[in-house]
N, C-alpha and C positions, 0 to 999 in steps of 0.2 A: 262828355263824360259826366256820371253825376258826381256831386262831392261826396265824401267821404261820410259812413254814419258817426253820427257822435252818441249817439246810446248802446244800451243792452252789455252781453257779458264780455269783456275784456279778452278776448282771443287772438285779435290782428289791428293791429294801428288803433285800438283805443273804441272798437265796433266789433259785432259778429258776424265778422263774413258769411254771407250769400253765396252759394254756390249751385248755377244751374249744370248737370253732367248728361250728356247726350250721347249715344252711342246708338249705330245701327247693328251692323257687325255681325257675322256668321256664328250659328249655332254652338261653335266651340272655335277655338284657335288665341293666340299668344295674348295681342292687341285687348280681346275681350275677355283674358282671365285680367290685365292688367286693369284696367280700366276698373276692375272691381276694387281688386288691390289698393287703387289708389283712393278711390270713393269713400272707402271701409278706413285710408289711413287720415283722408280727411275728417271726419265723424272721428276719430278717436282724438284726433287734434281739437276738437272744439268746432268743427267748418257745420254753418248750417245748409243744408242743401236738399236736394232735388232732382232726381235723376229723371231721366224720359229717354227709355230705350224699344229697341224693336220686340217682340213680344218674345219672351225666352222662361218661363215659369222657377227657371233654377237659377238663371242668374237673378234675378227679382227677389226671389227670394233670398239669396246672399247679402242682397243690398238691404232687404227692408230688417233681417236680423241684424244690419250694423248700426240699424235707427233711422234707415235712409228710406224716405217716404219716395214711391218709384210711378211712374205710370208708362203703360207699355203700349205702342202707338206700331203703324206699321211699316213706315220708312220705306213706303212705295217706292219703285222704279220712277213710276209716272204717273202723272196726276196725283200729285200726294196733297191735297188740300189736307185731309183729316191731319196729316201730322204738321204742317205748317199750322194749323188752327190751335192744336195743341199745344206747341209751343208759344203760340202766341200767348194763350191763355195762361200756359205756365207763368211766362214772363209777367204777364199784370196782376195773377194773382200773388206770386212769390216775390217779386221784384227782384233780381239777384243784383247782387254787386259784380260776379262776371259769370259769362257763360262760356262753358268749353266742351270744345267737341271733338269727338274723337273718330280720324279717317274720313275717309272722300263723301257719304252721302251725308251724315248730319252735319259737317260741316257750311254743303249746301242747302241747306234746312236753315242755320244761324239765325234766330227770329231778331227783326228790331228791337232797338230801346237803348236804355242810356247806360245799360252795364258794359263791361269792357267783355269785348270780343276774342274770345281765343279759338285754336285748334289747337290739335297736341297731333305730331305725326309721327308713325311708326314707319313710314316706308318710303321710297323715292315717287311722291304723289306728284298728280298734272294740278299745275297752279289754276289752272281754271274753278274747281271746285270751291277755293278757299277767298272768293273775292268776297264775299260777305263779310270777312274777318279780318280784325284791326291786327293781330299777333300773331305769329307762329311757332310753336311748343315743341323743338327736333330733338329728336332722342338721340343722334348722331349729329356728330359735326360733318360727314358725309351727306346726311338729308339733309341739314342746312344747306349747303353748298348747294347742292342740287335745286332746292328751292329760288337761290338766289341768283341764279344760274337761268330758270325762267324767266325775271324779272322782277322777284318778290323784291323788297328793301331791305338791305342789310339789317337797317335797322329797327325794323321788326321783326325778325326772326332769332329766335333765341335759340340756344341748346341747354336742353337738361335732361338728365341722364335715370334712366329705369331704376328701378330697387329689385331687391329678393330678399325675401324672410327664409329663415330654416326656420319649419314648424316643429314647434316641442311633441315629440311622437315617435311610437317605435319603429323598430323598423318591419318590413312586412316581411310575415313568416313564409322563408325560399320554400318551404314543404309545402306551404300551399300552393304555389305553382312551379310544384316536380322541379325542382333547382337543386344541386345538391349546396349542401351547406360548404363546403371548401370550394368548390367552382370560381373560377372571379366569373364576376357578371360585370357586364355591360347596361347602363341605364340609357335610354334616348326618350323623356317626352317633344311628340311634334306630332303637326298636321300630319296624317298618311297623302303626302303629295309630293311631285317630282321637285319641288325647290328644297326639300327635304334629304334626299339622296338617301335613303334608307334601303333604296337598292343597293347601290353601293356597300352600305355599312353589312350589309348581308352576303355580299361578296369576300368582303375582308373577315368577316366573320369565317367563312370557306376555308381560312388558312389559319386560322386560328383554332387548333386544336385544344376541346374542351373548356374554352371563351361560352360562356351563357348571353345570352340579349336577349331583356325587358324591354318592350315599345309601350307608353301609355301615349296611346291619341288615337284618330279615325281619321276617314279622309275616302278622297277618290280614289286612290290607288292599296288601299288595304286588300281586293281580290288578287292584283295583280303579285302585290309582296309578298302575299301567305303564299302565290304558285310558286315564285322565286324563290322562297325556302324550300319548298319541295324539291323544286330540280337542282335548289345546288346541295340538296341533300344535311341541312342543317336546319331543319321544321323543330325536332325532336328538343335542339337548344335554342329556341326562340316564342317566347311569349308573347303574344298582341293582345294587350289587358283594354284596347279599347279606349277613351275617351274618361280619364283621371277628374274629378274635382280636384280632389287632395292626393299632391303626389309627392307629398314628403316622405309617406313610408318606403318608397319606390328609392327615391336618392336615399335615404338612408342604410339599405339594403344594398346596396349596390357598391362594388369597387372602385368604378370607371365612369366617368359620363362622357358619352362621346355625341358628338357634335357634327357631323357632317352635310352638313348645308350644301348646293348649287349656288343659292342663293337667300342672304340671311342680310336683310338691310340691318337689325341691331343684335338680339339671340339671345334675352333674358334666361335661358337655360344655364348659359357661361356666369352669372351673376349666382344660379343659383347652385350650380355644382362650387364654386367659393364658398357660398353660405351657406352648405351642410360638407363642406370640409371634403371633398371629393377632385380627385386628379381629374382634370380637362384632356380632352382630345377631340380638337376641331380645327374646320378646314381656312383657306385662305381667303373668304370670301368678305365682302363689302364690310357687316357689323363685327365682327369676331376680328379681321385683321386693323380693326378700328381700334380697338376696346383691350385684348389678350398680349402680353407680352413673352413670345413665343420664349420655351426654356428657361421663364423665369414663372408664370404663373398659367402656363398651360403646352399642350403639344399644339403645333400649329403641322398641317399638312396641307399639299394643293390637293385643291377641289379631285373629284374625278378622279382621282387618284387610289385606286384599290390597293395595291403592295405598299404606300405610303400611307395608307391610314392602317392596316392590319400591321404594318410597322410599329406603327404608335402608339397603339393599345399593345402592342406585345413590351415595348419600352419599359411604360408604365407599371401593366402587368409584372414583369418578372426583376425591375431595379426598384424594390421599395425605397432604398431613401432617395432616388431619383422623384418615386412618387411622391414623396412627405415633403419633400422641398416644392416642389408646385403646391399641394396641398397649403402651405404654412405660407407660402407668396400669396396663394388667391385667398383666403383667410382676411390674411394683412389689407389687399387692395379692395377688399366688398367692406371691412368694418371703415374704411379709410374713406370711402367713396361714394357706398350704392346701401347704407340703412335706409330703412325707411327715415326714419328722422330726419336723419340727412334730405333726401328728398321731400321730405313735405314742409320740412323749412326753406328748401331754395325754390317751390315755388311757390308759397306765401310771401317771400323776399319777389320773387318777379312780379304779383300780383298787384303788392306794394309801389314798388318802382313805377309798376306802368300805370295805377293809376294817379 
């Protein structure tokens, strides 16, 4: 490990942290709005850095307006010399103090050198990918486990926990997508994919007379949802807005954020209906039964459970101060837990520590 800098601007341990950030990551989805999030909150901290992502012209652009200088490589399946070259060259031209990578292929990428080696993991990943790397970055105490559970070392695997901002912005006008203004509405951003259960939430919507539901996201199963609104006859109150940058107008607009996951290893949505003041309603799976503390700052229902989740938006829905008490819980436990600040001091505090 190399020693610590002793010049330049005063930001972390007496140096200015170097920061390489790596991401391969799909077109859109959770891992890689975060990823920016984080980038964007280091650069406002002072972190100097350098991103090197798979080629995506929007996210690139998100990073190079927060001052973050990007370059965009192809994060081959196979034979990926060009991007191992590139990060070589990052590393010698920038030199960082640590590199972090985010999820299974740039992990496996991790170029040499004398900077501290991290990954940050959003999911229950195969420990094979992560042998390049000194640390590992769990956003659940569940992914740890599981890590360590492979064989990683206790003691290098750390937990630290997501953030969410509520963006200062209005909310989006219901008359532009045929919403009546008294309606409650339902908000869900997610992938359009079966670990999602938005069939589901489309069923429970079935039983929920004059319940409205926003979807912002895309995915592989978006032909198959828009036919399951038709046949179960609730198209008319369901919007698919498609793949959101900015979905604070969305939570904002909205009464209800529900949450129905198969499968949800953390669920940054749950952080983010807290931080725009919005009642939870989500299911019993991996990250949410992790993080939510049921009847006190969210509903919790089992998975696959159609009559228990159209329960619990009806709950919600129709006992306002039932709702305002979760509302003012998840409020309390995102300023208490999940700021940004919060998280970009504990892991400059971890960067600290481990080198």
């Amino acid at each position: 490990m190399r020693p610590a800098r002793t010049t330049g601007t005063e930001v972390f341990g007496g140096f200015r942290l170097r920061v390489l950030s790596m991401l391969a990551g799909a077109p859109s989805g959770g891992a890689e709005t975060f990823f920016v999030s984080l980038v964007t909150a280091f650069a406002a901290a002072g972190v100097e850095q350098r991103a090197v992502i798979r080629r995506n012209p929007t996210r690139a652009a998100l990073l190079r307006d927060s001052g973050v200088p990007v370059r965009e490589v192809a994060y081959a399946k196979w034979l990926d010399l060009g991007t191992r070259l590139a990060l070589r060259q990052e590393v010698r031209r920038f030199d960082p103090d640590v590199a972090i990578a985010f999820m299974n292929r740039a992990a496996d990428r991790m170029p040499d050198g004398r900077h501290l080696k991290l990954a940050r993991l959003g999911g229950f990943y195969d420990i094979k990918y992560y042998r390049r790397c000194d640390h590992l970055i769990c956003i659940t105490h569940g992914i740890r486990r599981h890590m360590i559970a492979q064989g990683w070392p206790e003691e290098r695997a750390h937990y630290l926990g997501n953030f969410a901002e509520a963006a200062d912005v209005p909310a989006a006008d219901r008359a532009a997508y045929d919403t009546p203004a008294d309606a409650p509405l339902l908000f869900t951003p997610c992938r359009l994919h079966r670990a999602k259960a938005i069939d589901v939430l489309l069923k429970a919507l079935a039983r929920l007379d004059g319940v409205y539901l926003w979807i912002a996201g895309d995915g592989p199963d978006r032909a198959a949802l828009t036919a399951l609104a038709d046949e179960l006859g609730v198209s008319s109150r369901v919007r698919f807005l498609g793949w959101q940058v900015a979905t604070g107008p969305f939570f904002r607009a909205a009464d209800v954020v529900a949450f129905p996951s198969r499968h949800e290893p953390f669920g940054t949505v749950s952080l983010e209906a807290w931080a725009y003041g919005k009642p939870l309603v989500t299911t019993d799976v991996d990250g949410p039964a992790e993080l939510v503390r049921p009847e006190q700052d969210a509903v919790m229902v089992p998975r696959d459970d159609v009559d228990a989740l159209a329960e619990g938006v009806r709950r919600v829905v129709e006992d306002k101060a039932f709702a305002a008490r979760l509302v003012e819980a998840g409020r309390a436990r995102h300023a208490a837990e999940f700021t940004r600040e919060i998280c970009v001091r504990n892991y400059l505090a971890l960067f600290d520590r481990l080198r």
